[in-house]
mmCIF file as Biopython writes it, N, C-alpha, C and O atoms, coordinates in Angstrom:
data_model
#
loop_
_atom_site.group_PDB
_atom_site.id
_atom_site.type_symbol
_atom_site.label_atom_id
_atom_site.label_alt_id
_atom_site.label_comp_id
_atom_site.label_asym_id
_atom_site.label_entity_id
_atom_site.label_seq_id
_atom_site.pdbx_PDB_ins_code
_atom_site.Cartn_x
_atom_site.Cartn_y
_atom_site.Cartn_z
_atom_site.occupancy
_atom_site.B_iso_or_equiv
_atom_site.auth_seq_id
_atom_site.auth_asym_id
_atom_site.pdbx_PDB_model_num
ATOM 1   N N  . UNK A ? 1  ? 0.831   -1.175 0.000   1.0 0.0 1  A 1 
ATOM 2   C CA . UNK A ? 1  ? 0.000   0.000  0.000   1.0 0.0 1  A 1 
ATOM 3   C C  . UNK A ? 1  ? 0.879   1.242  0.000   1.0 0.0 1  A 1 
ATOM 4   O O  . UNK A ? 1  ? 1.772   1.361  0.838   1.0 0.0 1  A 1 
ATOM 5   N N  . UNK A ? 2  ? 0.625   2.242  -0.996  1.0 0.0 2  A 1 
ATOM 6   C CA . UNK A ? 2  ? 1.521   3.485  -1.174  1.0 0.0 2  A 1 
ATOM 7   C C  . UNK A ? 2  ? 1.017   4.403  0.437   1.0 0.0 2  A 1 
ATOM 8   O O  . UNK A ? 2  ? -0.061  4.127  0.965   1.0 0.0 2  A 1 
ATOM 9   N N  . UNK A ? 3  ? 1.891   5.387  0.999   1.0 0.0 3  A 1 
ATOM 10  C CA . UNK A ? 3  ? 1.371   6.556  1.791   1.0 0.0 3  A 1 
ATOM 11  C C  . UNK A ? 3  ? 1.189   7.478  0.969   1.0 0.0 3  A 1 
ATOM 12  O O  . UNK A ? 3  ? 1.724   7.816  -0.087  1.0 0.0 3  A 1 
ATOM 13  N N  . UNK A ? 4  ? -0.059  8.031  1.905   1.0 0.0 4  A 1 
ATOM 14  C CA . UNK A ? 4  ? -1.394  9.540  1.411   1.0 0.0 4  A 1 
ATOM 15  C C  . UNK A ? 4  ? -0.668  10.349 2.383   1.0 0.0 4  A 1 
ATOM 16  O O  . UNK A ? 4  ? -0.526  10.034 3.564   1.0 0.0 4  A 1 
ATOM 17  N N  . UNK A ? 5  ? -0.193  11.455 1.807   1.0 0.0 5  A 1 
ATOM 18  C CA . UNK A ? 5  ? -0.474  12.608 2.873   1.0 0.0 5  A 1 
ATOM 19  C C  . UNK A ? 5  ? -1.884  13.254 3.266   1.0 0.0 5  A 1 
ATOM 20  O O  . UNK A ? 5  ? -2.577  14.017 2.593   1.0 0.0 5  A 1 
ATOM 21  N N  . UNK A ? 6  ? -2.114  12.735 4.548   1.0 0.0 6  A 1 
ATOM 22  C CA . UNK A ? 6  ? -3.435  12.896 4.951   1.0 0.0 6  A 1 
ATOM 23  C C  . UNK A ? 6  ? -3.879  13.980 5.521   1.0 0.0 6  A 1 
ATOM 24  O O  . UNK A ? 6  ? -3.517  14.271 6.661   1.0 0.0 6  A 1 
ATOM 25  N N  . UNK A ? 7  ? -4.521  14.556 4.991   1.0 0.0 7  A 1 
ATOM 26  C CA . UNK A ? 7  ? -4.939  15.981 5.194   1.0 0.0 7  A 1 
ATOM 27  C C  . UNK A ? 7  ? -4.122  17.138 6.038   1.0 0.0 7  A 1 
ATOM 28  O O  . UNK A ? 7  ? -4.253  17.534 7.196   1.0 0.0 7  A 1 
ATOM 29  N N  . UNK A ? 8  ? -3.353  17.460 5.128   1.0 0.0 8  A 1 
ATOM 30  C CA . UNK A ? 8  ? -2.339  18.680 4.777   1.0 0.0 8  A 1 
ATOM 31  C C  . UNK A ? 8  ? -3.209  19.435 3.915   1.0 0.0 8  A 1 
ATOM 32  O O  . UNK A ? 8  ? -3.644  19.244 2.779   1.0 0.0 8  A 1 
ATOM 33  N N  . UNK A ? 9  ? -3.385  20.646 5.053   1.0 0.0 9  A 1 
ATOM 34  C CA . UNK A ? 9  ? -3.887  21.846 4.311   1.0 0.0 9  A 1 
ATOM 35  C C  . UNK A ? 9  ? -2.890  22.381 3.425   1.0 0.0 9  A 1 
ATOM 36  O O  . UNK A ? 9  ? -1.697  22.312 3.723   1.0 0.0 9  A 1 
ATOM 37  N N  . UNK A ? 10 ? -3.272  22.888 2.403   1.0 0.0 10 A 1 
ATOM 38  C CA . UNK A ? 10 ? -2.120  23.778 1.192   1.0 0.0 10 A 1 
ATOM 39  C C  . UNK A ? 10 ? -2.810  24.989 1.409   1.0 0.0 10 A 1 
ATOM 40  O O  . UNK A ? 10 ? -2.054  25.955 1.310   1.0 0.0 10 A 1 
ATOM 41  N N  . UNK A ? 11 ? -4.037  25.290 1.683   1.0 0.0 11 A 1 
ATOM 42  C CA . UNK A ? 11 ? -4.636  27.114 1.574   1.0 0.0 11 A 1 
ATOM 43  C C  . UNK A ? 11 ? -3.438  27.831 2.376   1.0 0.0 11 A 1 
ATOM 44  O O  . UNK A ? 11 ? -2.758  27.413 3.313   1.0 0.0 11 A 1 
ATOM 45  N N  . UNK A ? 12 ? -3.410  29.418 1.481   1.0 0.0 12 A 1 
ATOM 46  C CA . UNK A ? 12 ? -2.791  30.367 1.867   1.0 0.0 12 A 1 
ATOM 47  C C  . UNK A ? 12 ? -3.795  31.099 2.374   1.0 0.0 12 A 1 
ATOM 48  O O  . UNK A ? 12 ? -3.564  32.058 3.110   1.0 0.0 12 A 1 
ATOM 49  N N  . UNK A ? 13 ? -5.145  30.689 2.004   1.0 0.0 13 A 1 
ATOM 50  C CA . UNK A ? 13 ? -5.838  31.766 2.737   1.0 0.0 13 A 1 
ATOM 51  C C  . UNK A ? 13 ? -6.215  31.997 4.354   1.0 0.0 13 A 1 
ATOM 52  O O  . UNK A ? 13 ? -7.337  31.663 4.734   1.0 0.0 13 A 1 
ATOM 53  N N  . UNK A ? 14 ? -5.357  32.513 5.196   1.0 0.0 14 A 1 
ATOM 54  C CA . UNK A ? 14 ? -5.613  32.615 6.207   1.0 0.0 14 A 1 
ATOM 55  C C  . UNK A ? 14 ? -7.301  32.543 6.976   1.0 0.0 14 A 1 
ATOM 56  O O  . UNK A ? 14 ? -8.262  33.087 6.431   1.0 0.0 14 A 1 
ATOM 57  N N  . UNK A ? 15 ? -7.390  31.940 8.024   1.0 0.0 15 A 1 
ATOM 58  C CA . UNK A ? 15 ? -8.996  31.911 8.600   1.0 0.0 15 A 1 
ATOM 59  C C  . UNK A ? 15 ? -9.385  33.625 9.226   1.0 0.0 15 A 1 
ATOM 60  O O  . UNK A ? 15 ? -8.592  34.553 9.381   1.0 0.0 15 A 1 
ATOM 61  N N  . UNK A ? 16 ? -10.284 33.609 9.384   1.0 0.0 16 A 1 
ATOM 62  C CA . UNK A ? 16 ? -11.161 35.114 10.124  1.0 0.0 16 A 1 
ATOM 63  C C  . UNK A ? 16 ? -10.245 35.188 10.689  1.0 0.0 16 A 1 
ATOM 64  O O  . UNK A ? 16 ? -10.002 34.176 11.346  1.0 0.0 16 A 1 
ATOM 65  N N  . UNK A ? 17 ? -9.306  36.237 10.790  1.0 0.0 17 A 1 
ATOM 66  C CA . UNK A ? 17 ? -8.267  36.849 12.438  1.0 0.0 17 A 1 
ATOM 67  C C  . UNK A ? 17 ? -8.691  37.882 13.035  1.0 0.0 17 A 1 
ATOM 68  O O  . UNK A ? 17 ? -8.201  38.255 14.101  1.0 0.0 17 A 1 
ATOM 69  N N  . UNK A ? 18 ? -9.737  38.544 12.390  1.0 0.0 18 A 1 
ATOM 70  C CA . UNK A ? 18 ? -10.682 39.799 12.794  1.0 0.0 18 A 1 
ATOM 71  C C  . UNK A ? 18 ? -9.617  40.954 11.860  1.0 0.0 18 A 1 
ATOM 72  O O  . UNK A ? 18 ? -10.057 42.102 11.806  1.0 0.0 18 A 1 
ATOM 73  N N  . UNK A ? 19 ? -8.635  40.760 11.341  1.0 0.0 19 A 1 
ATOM 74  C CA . UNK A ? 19 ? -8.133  42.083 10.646  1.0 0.0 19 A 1 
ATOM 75  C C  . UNK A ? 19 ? -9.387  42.260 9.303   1.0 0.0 19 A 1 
ATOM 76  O O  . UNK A ? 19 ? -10.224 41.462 8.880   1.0 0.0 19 A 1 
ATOM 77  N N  . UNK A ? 20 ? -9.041  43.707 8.900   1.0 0.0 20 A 1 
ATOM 78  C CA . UNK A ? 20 ? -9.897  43.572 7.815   1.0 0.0 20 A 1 
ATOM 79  C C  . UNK A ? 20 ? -8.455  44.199 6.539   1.0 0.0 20 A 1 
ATOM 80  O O  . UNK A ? 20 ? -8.591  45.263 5.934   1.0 0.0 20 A 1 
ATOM 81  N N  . UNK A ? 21 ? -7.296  43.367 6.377   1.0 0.0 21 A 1 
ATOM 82  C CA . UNK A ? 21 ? -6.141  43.591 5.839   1.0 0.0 21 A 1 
ATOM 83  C C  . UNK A ? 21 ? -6.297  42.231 4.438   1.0 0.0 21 A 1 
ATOM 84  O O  . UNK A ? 21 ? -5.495  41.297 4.442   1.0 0.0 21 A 1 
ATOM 85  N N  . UNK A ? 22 ? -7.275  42.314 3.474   1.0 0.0 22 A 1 
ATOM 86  C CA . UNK A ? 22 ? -7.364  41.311 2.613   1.0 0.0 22 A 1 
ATOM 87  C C  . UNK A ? 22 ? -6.854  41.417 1.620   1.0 0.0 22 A 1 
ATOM 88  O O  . UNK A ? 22 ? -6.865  40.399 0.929   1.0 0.0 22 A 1 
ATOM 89  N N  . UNK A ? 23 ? -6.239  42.516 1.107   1.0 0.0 23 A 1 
ATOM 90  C CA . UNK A ? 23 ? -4.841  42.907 0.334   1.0 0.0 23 A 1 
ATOM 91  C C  . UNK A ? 23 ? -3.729  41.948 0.503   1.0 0.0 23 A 1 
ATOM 92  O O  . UNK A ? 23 ? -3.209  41.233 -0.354  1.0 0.0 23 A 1 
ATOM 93  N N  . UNK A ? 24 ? -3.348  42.106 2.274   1.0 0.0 24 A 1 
ATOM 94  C CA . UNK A ? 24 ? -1.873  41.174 2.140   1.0 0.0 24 A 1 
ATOM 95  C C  . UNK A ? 24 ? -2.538  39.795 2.411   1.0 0.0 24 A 1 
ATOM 96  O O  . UNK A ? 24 ? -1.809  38.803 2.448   1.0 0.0 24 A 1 
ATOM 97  N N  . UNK A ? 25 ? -3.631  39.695 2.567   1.0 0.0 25 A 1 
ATOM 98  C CA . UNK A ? 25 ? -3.972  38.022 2.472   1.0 0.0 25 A 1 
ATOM 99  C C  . UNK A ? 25 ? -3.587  37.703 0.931   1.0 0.0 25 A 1 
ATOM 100 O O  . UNK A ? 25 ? -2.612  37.010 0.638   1.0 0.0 25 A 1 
ATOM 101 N N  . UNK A ? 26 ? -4.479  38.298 -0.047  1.0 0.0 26 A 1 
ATOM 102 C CA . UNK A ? 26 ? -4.454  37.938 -1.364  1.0 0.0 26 A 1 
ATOM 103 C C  . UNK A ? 26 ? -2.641  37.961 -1.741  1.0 0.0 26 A 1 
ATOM 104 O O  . UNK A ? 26 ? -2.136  37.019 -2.351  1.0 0.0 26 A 1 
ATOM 105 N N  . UNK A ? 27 ? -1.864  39.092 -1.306  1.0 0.0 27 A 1 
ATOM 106 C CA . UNK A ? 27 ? -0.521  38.755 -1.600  1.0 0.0 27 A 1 
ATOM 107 C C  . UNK A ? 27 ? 0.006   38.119 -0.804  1.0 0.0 27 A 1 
ATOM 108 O O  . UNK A ? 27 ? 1.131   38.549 -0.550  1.0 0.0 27 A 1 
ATOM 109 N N  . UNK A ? 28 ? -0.378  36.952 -0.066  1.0 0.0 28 A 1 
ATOM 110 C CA . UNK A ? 28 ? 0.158   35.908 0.697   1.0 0.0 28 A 1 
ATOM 111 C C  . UNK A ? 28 ? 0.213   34.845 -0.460  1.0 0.0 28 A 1 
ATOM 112 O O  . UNK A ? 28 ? 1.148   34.159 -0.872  1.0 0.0 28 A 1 
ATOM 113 N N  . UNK A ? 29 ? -0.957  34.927 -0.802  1.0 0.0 29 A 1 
ATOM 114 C CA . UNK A ? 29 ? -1.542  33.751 -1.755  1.0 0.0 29 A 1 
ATOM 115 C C  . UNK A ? 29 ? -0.904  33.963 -2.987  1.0 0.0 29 A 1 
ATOM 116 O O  . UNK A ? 29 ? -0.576  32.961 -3.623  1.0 0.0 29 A 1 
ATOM 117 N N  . UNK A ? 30 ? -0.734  34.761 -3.316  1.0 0.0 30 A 1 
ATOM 118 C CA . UNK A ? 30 ? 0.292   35.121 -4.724  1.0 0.0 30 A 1 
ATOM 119 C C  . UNK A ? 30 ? 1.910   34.853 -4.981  1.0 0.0 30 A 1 
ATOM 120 O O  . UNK A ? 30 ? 2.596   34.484 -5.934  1.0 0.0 30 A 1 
ATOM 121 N N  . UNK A ? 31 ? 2.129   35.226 -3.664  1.0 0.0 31 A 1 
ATOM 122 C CA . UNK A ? 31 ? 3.203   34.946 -2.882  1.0 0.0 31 A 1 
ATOM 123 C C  . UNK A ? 31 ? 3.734   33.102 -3.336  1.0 0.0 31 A 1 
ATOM 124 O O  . UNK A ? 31 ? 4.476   32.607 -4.184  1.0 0.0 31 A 1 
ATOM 125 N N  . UNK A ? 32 ? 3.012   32.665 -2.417  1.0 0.0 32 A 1 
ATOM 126 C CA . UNK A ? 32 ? 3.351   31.567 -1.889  1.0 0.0 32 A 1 
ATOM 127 C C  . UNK A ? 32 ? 2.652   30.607 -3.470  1.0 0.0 32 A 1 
ATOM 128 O O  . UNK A ? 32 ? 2.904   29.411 -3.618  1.0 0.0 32 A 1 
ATOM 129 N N  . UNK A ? 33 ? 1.953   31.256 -4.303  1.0 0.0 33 A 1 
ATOM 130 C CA . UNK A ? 33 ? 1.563   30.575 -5.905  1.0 0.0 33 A 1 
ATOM 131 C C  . UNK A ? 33 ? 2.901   31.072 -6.757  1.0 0.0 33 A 1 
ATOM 132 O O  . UNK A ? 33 ? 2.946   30.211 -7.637  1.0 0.0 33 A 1 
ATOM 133 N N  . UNK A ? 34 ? 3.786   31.785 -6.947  1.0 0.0 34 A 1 
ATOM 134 C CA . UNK A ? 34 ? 4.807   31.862 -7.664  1.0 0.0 34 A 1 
ATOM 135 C C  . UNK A ? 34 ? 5.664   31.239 -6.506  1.0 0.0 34 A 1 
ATOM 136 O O  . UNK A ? 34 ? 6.714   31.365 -7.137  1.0 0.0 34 A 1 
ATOM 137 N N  . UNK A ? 35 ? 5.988   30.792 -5.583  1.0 0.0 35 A 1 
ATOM 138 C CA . UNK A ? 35 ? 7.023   30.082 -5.072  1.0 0.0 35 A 1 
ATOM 139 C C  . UNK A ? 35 ? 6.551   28.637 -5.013  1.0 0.0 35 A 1 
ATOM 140 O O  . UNK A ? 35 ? 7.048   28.033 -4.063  1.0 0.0 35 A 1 
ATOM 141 N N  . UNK A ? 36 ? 5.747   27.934 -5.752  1.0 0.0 36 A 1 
ATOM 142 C CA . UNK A ? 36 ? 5.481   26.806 -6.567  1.0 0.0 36 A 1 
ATOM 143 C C  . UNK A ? 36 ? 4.566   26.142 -5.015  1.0 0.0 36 A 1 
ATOM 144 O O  . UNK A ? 36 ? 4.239   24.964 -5.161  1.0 0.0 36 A 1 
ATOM 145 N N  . UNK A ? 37 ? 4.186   26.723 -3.731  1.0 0.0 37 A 1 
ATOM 146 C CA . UNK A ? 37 ? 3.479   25.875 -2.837  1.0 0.0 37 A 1 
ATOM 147 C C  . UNK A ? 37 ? 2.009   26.101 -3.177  1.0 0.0 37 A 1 
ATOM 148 O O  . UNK A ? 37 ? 1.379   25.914 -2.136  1.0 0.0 37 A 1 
ATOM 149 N N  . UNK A ? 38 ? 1.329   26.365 -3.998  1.0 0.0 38 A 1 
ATOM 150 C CA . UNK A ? 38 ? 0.252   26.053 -4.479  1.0 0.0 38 A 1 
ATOM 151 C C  . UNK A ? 38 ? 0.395   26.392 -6.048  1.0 0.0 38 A 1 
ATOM 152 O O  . UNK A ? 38 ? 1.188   27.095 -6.675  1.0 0.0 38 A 1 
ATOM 153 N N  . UNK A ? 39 ? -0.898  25.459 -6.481  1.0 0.0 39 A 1 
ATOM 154 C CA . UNK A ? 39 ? -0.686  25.642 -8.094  1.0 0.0 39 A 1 
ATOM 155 C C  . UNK A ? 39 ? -1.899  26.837 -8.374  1.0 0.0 39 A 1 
ATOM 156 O O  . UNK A ? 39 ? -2.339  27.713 -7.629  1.0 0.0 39 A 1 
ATOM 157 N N  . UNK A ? 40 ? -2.201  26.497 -9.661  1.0 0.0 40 A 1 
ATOM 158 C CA . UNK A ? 40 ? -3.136  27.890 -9.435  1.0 0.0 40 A 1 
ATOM 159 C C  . UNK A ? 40 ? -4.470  27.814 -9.197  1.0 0.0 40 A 1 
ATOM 160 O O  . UNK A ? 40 ? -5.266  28.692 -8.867  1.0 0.0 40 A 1 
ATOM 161 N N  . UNK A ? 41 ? -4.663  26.268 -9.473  1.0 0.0 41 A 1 
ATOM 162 C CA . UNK A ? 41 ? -6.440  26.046 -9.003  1.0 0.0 41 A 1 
ATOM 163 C C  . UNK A ? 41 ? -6.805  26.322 -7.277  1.0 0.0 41 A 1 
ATOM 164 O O  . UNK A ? 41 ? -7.933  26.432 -6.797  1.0 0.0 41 A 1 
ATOM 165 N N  . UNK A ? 42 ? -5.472  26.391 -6.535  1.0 0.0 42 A 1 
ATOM 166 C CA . UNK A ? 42 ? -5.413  26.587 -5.448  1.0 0.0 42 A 1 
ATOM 167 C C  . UNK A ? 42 ? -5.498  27.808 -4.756  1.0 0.0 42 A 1 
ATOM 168 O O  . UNK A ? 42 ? -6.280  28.078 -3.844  1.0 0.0 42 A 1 
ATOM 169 N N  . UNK A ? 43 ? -4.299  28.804 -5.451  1.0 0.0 43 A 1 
ATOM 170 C CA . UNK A ? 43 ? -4.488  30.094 -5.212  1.0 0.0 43 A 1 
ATOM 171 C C  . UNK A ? 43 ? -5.913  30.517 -5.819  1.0 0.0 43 A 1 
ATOM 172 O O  . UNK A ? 43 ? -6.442  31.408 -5.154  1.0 0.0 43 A 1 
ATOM 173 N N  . UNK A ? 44 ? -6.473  30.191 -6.656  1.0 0.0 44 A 1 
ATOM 174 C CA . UNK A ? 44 ? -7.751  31.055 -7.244  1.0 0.0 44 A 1 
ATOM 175 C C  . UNK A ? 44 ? -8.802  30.910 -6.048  1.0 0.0 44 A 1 
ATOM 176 O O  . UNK A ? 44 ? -9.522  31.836 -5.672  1.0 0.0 44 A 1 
ATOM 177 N N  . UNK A ? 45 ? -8.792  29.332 -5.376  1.0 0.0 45 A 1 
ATOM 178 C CA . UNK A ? 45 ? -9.557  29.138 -4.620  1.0 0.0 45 A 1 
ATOM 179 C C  . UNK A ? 45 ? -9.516  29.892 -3.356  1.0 0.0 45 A 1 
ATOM 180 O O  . UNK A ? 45 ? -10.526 30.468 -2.952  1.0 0.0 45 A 1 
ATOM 181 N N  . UNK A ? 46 ? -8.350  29.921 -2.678  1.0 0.0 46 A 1 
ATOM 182 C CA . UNK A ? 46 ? -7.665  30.926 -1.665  1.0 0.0 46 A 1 
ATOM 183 C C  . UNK A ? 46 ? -8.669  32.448 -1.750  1.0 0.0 46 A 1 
ATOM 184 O O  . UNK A ? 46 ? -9.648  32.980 -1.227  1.0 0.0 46 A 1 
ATOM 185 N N  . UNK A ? 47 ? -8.108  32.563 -2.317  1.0 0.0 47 A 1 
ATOM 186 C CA . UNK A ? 47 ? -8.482  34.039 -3.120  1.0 0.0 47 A 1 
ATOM 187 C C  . UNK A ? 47 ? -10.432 34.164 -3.136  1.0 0.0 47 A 1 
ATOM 188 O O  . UNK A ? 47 ? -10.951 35.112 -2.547  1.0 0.0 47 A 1 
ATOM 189 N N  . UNK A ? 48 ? -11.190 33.262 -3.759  1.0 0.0 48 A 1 
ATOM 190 C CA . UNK A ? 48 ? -12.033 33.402 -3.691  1.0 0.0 48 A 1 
ATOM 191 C C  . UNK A ? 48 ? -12.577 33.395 -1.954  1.0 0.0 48 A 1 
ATOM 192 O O  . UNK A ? 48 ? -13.554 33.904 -1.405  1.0 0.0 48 A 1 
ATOM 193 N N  . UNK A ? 49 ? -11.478 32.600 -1.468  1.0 0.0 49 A 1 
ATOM 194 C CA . UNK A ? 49 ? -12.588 32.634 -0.121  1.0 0.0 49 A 1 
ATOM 195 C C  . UNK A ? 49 ? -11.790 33.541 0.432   1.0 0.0 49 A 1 
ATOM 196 O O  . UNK A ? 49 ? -12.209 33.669 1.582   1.0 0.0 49 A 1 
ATOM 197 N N  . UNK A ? 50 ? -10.989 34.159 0.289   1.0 0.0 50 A 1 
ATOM 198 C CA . UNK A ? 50 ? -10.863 35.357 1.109   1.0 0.0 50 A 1 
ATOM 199 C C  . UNK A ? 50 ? -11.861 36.823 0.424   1.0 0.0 50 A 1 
ATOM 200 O O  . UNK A ? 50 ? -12.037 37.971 0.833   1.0 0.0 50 A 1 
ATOM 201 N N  . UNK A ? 51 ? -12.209 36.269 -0.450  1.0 0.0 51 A 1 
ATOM 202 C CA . UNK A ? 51 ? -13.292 37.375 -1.079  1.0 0.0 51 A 1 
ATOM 203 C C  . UNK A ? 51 ? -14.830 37.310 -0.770  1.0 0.0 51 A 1 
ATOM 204 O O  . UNK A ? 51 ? -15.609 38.249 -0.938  1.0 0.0 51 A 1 
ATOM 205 N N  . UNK A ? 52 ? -15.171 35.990 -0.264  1.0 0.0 52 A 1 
ATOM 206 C CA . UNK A ? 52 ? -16.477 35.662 0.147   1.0 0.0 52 A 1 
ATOM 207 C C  . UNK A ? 52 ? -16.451 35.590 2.062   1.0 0.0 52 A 1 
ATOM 208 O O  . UNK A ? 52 ? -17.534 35.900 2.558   1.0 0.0 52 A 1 
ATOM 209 N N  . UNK A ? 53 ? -15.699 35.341 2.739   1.0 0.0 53 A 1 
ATOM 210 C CA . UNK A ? 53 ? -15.619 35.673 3.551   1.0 0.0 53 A 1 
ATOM 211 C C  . UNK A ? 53 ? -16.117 37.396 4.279   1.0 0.0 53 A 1 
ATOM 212 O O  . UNK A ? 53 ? -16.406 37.427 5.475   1.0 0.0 53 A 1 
ATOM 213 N N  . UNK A ? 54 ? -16.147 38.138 3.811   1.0 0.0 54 A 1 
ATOM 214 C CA . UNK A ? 54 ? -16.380 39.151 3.895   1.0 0.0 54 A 1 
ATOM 215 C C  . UNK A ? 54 ? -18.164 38.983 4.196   1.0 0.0 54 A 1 
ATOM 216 O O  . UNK A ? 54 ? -18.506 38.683 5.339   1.0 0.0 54 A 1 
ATOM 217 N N  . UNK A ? 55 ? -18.951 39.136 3.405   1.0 0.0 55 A 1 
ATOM 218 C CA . UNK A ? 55 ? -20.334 39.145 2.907   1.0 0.0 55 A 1 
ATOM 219 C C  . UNK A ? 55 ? -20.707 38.124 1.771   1.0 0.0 55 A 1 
ATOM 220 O O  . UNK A ? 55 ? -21.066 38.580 0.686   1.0 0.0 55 A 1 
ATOM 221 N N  . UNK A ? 56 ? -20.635 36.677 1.978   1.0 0.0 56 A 1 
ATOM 222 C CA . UNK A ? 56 ? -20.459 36.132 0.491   1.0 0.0 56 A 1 
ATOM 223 C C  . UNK A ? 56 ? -22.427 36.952 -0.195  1.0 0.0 56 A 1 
ATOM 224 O O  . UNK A ? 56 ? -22.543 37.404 -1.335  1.0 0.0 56 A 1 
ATOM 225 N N  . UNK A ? 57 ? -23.450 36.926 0.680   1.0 0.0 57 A 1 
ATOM 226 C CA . UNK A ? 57 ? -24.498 37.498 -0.549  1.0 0.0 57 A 1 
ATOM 227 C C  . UNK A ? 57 ? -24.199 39.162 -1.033  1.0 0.0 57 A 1 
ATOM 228 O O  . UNK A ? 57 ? -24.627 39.651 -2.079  1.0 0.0 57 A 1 
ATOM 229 N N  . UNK A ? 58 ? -23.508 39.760 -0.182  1.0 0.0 58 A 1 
ATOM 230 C CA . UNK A ? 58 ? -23.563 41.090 -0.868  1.0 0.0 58 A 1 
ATOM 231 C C  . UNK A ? 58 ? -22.722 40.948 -2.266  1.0 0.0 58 A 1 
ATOM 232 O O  . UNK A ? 58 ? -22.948 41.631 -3.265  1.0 0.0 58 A 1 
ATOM 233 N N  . UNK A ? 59 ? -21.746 39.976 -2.165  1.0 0.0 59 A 1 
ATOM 234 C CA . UNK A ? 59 ? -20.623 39.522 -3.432  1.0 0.0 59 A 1 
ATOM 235 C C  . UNK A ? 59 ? -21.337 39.373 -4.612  1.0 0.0 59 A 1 
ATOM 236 O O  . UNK A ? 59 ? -20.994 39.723 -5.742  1.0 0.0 59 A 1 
ATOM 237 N N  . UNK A ? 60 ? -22.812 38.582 -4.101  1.0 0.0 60 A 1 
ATOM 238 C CA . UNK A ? 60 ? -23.300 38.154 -5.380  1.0 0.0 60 A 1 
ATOM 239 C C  . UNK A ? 60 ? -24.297 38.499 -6.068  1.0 0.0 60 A 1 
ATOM 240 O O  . UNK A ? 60 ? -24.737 38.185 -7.174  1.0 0.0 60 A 1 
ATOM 241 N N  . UNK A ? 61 ? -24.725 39.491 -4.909  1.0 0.0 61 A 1 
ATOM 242 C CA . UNK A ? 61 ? -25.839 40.718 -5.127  1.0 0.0 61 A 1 
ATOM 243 C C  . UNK A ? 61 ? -25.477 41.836 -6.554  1.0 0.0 61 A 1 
ATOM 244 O O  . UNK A ? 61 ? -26.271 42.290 -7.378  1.0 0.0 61 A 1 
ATOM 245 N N  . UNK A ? 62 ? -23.982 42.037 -6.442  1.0 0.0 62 A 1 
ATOM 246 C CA . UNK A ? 62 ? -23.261 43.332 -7.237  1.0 0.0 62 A 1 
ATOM 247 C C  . UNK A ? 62 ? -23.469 42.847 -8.634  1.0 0.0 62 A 1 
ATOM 248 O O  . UNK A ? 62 ? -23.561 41.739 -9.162  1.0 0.0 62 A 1 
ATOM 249 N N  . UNK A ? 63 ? -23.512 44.191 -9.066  1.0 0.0 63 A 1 
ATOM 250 C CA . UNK A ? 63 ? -23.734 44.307 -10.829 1.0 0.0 63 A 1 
ATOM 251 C C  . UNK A ? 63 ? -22.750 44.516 -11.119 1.0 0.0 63 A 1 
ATOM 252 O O  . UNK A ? 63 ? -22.367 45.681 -11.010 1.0 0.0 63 A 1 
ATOM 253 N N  . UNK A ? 64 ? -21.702 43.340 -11.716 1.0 0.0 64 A 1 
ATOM 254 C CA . UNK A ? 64 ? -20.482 43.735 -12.267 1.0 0.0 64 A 1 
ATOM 255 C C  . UNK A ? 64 ? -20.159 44.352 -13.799 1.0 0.0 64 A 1 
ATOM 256 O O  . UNK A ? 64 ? -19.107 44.756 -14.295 1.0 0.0 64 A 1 
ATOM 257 N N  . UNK A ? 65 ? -21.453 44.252 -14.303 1.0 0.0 65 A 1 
ATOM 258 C CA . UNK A ? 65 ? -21.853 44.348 -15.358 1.0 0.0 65 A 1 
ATOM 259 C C  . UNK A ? 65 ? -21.044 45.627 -16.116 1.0 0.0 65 A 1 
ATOM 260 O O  . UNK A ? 65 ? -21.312 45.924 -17.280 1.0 0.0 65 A 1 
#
């Protein structure tokens, strides 16, 4: 039987810390996606939840149009 690395988080996206600093979250995640520890389906994901975290219905309320 091969070994799994068993649940090893890879997110850069930090959890709620109460800052409201989501700039250097997102360049954590950018960060750490050009230094090859996440690929990019990872960072995008990162990224999205540091963007829904906030208000995810007001996110989806907006007319980006």
């Amino acid at each position: 039987m091969g070994k799994a690395d068993h649940a090893t988080p890879r997110s850069a996206a930090p959890e709620r810390s109460g800052g409201d600093d989501d700039l250097s979250d997102v360049e954590l995640v950018v960060r750490r996606a050009r230094a090859g520890d996440l690929t990019e389906n990872e960072a995008f994901e990162d990224i999205e939840r540091i963007i829904l975290r906030r208000d995810p219905m007001d996110f989806y309320r907006k007319s980006w149009a």
